[in-house]
N, C-alpha and C positions, 0 to 999 in steps of 0.2 A: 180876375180881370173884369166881369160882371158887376163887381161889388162897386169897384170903382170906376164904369163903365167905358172900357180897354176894349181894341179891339187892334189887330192884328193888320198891314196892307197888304195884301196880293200884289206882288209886284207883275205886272203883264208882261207875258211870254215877248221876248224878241222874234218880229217874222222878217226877214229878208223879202222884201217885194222887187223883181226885176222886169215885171212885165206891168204896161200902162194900159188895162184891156178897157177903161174908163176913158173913150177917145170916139169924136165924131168921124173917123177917118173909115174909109170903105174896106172890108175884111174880104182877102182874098178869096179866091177860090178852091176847095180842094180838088182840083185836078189827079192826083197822085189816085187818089180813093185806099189808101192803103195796099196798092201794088209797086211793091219796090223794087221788084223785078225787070232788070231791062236785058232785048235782047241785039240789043247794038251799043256799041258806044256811043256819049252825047244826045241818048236820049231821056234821061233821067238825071239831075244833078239836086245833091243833097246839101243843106247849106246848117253849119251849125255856128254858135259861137261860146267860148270857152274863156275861161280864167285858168292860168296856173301858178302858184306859187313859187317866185324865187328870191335868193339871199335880199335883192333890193327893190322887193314888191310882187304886186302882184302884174303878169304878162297879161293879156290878152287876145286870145287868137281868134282868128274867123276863118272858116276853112267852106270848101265847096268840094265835094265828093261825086266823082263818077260813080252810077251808082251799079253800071256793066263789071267794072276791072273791081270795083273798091278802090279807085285809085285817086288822091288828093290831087286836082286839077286847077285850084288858087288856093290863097289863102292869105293872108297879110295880121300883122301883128301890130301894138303898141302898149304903150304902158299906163294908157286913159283909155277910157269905152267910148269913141266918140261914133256918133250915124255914120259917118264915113269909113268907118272898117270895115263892113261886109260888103258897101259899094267897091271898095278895094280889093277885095279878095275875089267879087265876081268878075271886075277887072282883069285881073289877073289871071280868072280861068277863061277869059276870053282869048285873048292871047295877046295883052295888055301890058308893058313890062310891070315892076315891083316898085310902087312909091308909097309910100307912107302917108299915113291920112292926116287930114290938116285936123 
């Protein structure tokens, strides 16, 4: 390969990027301090958001977590990742009915 000056491509690693930390926007506060212990309900709520795989795509969940009981108190689903899903899911742990995010 030298002789006849060959040389091999590295193909670059695939990375999944889901988070945009490259944003002028103001970075919350960590209140929590890593105490995830609560000892009443509704004074502690955990908010995550998830993909799951099924037969016709991938789901999308957004869920808001008691974090006294461990108990899922919203959550709202769709089958695009739009801003408006975890708006909806804390919606809904407010005690907001279930609609679907635009």
């Amino acid at each position: 390969m030298r002789t006849h000056d060959l040389a091999s491509r590295k193909r670059r690693r695939f990375r999944v990027v889901t988070t945009d930390s490259k944003h002028a926007h103001p970075v919350a506060l960590n209140v929590l301090g890593r105490d995830f212990a609560a000892t009443a309900p509704n004074q502690k709520w955990l908010a995550d958001l998830t993909h799951v795989p099924t037969d016709e795509g991938w789901l999308y969940l957004a869920l808001v977590l008691d974090l006294f009981g461990r108990k899922i108190v919203g959550w709202a689903m769709s089958d695009t990742m739009p801003q408006e899903l975890t708006a909806a899911a804390l919606w809904v742990a407010l005690g907001g009915a279930i609609r679907s995010p635009a």
